[in-house]
C-alpha positions in Angstrom: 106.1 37.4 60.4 104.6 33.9 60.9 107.4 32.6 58.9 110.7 34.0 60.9 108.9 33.2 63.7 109.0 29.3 62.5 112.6 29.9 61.3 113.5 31.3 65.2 111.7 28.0 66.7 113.8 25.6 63.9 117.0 27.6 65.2 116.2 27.4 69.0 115.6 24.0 68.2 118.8 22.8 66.4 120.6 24.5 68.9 118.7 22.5 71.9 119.6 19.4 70.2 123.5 20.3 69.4 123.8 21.4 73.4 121.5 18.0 74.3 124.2 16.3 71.8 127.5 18.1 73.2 126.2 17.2 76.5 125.0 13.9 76.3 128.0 11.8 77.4 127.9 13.3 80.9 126.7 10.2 82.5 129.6 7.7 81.9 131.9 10.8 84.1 129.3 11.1 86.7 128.5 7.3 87.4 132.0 6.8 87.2 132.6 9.5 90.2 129.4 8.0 92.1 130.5 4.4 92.0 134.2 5.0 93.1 132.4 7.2 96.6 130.1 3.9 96.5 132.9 1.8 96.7 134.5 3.9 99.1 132.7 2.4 102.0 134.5 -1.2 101.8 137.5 0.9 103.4 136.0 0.8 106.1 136.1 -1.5 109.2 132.2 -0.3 110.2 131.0 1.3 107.4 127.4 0.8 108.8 127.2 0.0 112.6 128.4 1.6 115.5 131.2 0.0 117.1 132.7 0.1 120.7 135.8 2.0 121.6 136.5 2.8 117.6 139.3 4.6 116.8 140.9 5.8 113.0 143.8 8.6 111.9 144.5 11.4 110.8 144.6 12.5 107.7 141.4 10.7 106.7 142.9 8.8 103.4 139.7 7.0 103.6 137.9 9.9 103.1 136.0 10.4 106.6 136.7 10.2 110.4 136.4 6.0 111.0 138.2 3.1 111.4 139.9 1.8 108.4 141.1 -1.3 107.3 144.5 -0.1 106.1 145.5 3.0 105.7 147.7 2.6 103.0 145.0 0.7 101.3 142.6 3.8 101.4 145.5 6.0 100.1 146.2 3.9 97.4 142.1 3.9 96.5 142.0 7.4 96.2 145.9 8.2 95.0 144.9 5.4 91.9 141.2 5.9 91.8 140.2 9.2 90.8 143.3 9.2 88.1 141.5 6.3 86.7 138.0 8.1 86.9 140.0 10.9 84.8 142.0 8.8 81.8 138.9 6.9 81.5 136.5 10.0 81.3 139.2 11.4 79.0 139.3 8.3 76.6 135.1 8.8 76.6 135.2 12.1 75.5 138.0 11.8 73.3 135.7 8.7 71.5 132.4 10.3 71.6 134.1 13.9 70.4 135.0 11.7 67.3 131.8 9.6 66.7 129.3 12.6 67.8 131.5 15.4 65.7 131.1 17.9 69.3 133.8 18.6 71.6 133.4 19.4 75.6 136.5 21.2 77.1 137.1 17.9 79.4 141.1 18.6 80.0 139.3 21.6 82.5 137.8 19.0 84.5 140.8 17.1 84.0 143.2 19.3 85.1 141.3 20.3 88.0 140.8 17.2 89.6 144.4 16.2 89.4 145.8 19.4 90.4 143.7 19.4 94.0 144.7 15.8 94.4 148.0 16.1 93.8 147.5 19.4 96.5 146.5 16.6 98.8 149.0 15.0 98.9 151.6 17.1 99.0 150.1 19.3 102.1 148.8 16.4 103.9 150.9 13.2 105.3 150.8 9.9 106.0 148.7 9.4 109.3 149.9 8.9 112.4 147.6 10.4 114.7 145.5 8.2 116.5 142.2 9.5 117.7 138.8 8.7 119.4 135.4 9.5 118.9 135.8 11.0 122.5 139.0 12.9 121.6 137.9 14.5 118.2 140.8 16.8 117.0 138.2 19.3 115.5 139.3 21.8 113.1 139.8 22.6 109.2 142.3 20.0 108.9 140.2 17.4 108.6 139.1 19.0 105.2 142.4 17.0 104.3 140.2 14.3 102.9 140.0 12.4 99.4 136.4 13.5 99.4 136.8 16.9 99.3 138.4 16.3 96.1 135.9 14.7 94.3 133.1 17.2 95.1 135.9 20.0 94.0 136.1 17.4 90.7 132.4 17.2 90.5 131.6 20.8 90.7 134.4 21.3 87.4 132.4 19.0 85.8 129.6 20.6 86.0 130.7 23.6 84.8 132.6 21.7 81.7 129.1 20.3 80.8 127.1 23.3 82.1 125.4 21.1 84.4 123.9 22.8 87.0 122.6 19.4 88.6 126.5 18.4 89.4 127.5 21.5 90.4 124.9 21.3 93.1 125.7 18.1 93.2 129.4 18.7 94.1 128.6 21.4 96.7 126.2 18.6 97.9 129.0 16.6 98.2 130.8 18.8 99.8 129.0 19.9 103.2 127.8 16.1 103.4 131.1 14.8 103.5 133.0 18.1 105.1 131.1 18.2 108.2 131.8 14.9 109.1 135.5 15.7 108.9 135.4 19.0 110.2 133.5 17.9 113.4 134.5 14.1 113.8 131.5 12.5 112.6 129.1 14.9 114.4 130.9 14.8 117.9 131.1 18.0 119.4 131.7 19.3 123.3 128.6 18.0 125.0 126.8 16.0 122.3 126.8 15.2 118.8 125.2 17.2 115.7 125.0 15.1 112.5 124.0 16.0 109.2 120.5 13.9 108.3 121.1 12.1 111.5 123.9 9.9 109.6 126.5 9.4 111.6 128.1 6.3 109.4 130.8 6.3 106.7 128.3 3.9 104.4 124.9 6.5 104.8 126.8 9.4 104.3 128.7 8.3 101.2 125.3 7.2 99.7 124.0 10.5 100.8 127.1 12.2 99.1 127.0 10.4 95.3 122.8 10.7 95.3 123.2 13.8 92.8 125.8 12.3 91.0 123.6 8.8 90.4 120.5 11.0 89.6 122.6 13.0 87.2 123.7 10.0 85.3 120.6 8.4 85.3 118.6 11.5 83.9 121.6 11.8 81.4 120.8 8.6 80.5 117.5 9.2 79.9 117.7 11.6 77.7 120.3 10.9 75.5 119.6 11.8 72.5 
């Protein structure tokens, strides 16, 4: 008895560290995905001040409700971005599959991420709707956002590495960056209602790729 029981702990063991080993190269994805919402925030005209009569447009290629610096520019980020993010990510797993001998079903996340982007851009347009923080246009249309698709990206990538970290992580993601679109950066009839108080594009992107930094780092950590 004593000795199947040792034989079930050396089994639950070797199968900890093949799932610690299949998993292991989750960081690179996730660090890449945190550092391009980082970088996001140089899009931006004000990324961390308030300014005076600001205005921006609709769709938000920048990702959220603010003045940008070129809205081309922003599209561009995103449109060439997060395809980088994925044939990188793919050329990590595709090395690590061979050195490591373990394969994670990457394409999924792959697929994903390019698909919704690719949704993006063909429902949404280029902007041309100017508005004001006093004029928000409200609404589920400002769900049109480059954003959204990383947390959707995020949250496949969690499931392709059975991460439950980034899938909260992209649902994380998610509400911090969807209700600033949603309501205009927190500017609602009669006051304004922001999530943590942020009310900036730079806070709430730091807010947003938290998980996915923590993920990596703890990733990093334990690699094994």
């Amino acid at each position: 008895m004593e000795h199947a029981e040792e034989t079930l702990a050396e089994i639950k063991q070797v199968k900890e560290r093949g799932r610690r080993l299949a998993h292991g190269g989750v960081w690179l994805p996730a660090l890449l995905l945190a550092a391009l919402v980082l970088a996001g925030a140089l899009l931006y005209r004000y990324p961390f001040e308030e300014p005076a009569g600001e205005w921006w447009s609709h769709p938000y290629w920048a990702g959220l409700p603010s003045a940008v610096r070129s809205d081309v520019g922003a599209y561009l980020f995103w449109f060439l971005g997060l395809p980088l993010v994925v044939l990188a990510s793919a050329a990590w797993y595709r090395w690590r599959g061979r050195r490591v001998g373990v394969k994670v079903a990457w394409p999924w996340f792959a697929g994903v991420t390019l698909v919704v982007l690719a949704l993006l851009a063909v429902i949404a347009s280029i902007p041309t709707k100017a508005v004001t923080p006093h004029d928000p246009f409200g609404g589920w249309q400002g769900l049109l956002s480059p954003l959204i698709v990383v947390a959707i990206a995020t949250i496949a990538l969690g499931f392709v590495e059975r991460s439950p970290g980034l899938v909260f992580g992209g649902v994380w993601a998610g509400l911090v960056t969807g209700w600033p679109c949603v309501s205009g950066m927190g500017r609602i009839p009669g006051g304004q209602v922001t999530l943590l108080g942020v009310d900036r594009p730079g806070p709430v992107l730091i807010l947003a790729a938290l998980p996915l930094l923590v993920v990596a780092l703890v990733s990093l950590w334990r690699k094994p």
